[in-house]
Short mmCIF file of the C-alpha atoms (twelve columns), coordinates in Angstrom:
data_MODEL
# 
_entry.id   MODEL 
# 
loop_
_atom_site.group_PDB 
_atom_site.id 
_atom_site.type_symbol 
_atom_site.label_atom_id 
_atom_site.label_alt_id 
_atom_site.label_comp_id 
_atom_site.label_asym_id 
_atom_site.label_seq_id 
_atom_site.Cartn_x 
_atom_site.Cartn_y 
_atom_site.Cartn_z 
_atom_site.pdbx_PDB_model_num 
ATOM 1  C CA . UNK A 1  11.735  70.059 -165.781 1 
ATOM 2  C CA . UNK A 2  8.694   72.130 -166.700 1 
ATOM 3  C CA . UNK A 3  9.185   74.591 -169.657 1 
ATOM 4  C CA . UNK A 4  6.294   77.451 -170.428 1 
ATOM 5  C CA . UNK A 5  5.678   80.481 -171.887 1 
ATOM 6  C CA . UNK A 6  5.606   83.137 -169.561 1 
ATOM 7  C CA . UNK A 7  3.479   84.693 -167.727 1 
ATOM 8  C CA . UNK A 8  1.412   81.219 -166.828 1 
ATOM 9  C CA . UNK A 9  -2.208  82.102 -166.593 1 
ATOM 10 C CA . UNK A 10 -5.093  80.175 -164.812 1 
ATOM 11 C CA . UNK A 11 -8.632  80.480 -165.081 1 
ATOM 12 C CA . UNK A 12 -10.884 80.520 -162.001 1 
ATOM 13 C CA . UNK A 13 -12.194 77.026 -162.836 1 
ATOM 14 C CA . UNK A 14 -8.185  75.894 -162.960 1 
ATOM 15 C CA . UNK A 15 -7.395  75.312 -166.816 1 
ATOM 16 C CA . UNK A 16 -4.175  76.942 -167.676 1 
ATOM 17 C CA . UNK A 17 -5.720  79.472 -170.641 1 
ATOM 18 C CA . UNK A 18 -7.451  82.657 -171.124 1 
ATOM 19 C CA . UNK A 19 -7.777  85.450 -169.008 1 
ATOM 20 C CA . UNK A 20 -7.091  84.768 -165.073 1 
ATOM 21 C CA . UNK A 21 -4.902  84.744 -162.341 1 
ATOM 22 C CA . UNK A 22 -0.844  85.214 -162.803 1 
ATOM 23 C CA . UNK A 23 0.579   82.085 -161.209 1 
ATOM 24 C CA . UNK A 24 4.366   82.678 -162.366 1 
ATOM 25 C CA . UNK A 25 5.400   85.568 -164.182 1 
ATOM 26 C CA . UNK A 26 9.184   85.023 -164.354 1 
ATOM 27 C CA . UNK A 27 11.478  81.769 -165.269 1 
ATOM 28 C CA . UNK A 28 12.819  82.473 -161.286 1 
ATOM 29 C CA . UNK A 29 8.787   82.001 -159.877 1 
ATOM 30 C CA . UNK A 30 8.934   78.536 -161.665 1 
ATOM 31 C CA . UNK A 31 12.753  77.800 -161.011 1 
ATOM 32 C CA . UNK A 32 11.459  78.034 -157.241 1 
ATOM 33 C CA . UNK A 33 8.171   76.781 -157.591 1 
ATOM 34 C CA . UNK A 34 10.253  73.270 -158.736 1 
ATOM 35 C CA . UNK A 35 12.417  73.506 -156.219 1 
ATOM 36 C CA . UNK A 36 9.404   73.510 -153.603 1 
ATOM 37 C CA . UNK A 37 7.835   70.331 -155.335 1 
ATOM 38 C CA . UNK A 38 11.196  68.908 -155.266 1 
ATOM 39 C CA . UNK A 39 10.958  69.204 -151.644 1 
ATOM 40 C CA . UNK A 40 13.357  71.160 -151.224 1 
ATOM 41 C CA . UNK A 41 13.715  73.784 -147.837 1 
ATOM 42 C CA . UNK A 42 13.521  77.352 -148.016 1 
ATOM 43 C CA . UNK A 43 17.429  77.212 -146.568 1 
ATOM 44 C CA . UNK A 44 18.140  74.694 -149.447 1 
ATOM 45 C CA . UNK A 45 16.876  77.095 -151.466 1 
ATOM 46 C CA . UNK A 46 18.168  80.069 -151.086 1 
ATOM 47 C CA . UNK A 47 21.516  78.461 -150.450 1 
ATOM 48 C CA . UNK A 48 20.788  76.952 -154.062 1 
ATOM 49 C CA . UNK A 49 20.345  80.129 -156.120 1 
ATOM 50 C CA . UNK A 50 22.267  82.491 -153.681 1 
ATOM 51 C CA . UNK A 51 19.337  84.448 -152.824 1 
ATOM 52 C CA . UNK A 52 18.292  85.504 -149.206 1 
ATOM 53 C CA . UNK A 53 15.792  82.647 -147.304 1 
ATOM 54 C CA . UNK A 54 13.558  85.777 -147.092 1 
ATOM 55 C CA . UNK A 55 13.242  85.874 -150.612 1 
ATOM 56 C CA . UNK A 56 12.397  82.684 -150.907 1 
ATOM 57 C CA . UNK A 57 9.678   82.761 -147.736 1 
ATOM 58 C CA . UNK A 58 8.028   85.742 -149.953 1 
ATOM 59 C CA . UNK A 59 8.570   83.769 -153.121 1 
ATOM 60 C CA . UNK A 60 6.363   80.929 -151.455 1 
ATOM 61 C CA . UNK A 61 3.936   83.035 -149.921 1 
ATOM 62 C CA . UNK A 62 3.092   84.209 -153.267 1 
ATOM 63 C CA . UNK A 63 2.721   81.441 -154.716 1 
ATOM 64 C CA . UNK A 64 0.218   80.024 -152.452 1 
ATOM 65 C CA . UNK A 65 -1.582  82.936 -152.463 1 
ATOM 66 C CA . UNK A 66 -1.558  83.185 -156.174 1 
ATOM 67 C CA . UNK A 67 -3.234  79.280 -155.812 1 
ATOM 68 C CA . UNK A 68 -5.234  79.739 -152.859 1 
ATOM 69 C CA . UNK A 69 -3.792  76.975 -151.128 1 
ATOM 70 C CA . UNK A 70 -2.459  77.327 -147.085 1 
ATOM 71 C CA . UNK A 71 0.129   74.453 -146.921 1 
ATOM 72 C CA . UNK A 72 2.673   72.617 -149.210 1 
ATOM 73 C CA . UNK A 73 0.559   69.630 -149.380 1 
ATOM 74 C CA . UNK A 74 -2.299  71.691 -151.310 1 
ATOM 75 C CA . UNK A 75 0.975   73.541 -153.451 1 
ATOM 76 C CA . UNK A 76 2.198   70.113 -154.305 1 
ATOM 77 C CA . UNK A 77 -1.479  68.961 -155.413 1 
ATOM 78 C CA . UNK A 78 -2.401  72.103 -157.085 1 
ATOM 79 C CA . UNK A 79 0.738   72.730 -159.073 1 
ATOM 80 C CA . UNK A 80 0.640   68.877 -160.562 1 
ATOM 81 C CA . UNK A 81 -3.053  69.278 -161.227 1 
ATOM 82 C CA . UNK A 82 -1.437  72.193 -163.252 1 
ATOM 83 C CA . UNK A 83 1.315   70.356 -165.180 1 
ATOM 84 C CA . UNK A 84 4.536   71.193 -163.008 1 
ATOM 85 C CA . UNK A 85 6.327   67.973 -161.427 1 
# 
């Protein structure tokens, strides 16, 4: 399981230091972004941590906005390029 400090910052050329953008700002952002990798549903999900499958959708979103990525296959290369598994 990954462990950080919160909030996890990236730079613009990807290294995970200094001044950037906010990937996940809250233990929850990386509990979910795991879950994702894990390849888990968003219905798996939510079931998982009793939150709504909305939630989760938005949670997603987010986070490949936050990445600039457009599909799980560019989340799941992204986020291990930045030290989650």
């Amino acid at each position: 399981m990954f462990t950080c400090k919160l909030p996890i910052v990236v730079k613009a050329d990807g290294l995970a230091s200094g001044k950037g953008v906010i990937i996940c700002q809250s233990k929850k952002e990386v509990e979910i972004l795991q879950l994702i990798l894990s390849g888990r549903t968003n219905t798996e999900i939510s079931d998982s941590l009793g939150k709504s499958k909305r939630t989760i959708e938005t949670h997603r979103f987010n986070l490949m906005k936050k990445l600039n990525v457009k599909n799980l296959i560019e989340l799941s290369s992204k986020a291990k390029e930045l030290g989650f598994s």
